[in-house]
N, C-alpha and C positions, 0 to 999 in steps of 0.2 A: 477394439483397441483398448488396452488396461487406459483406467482414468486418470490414473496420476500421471501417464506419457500426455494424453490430449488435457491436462491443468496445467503439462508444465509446458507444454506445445503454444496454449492460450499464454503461459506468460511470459514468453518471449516474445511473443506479437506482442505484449503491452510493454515488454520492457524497450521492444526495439520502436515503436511508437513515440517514447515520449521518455524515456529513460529515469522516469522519477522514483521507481520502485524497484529495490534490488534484492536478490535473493543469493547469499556465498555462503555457503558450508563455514567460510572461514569468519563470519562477520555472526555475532549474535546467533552460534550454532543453526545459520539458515535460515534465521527470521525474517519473513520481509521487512524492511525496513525503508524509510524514507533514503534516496539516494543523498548520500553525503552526511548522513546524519546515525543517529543510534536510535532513532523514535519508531518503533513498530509500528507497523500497519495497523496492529490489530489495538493499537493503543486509541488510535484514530477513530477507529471502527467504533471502541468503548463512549468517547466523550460523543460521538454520533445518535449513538442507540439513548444517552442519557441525554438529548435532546439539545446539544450545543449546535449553535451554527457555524459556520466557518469561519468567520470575526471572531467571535469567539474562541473559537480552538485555539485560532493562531494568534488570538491575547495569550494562551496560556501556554504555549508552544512556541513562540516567536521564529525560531528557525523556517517554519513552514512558512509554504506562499500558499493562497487559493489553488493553482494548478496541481499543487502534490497533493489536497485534500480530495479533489474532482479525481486523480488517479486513482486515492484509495477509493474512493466509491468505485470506479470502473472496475478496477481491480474488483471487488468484492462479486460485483454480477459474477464477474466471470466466476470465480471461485465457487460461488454458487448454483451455477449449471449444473 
């Protein structure tokens, strides 16, 4: 199976799941993005690696709840399979 069908196979299981993370061609040339919002994943991902916690992020973030942060981490496993 080519990997990009079974990452984009895996992201519809997550998006149909819990719908916090959306991927459209038409939205930020297909970036994932927080559902309802314009904040990348991978923007998440960045204040994560630089050692923020989720109170944190979502001080500096405030659209986010806890749950769309705990997506992007799920999200990220999977991505990383």
């Amino acid at each position: 199976m080519n990997i990009m069908i079974s990452l984009t196979e895996k992201i519809k299981n997550l998006n149909y799941k819990n719908g916090r993370i959306t991927i459209d061609a038409n939205v930020m040339f297909g970036t994932p993005i927080i559902t309802g919002t314009r904040i990348p994943v991978k923007t998440i991902v960045k204040y994560l690696r630089n050692g923020y916690n989720p109170e944190e992020i979502i001080d500096e973030l405030p659209l986010l709840t806890l749950e769309d942060i705990k997506a992007v981490v799920e999200f990220e496993k999977l991505a990383s399979k």
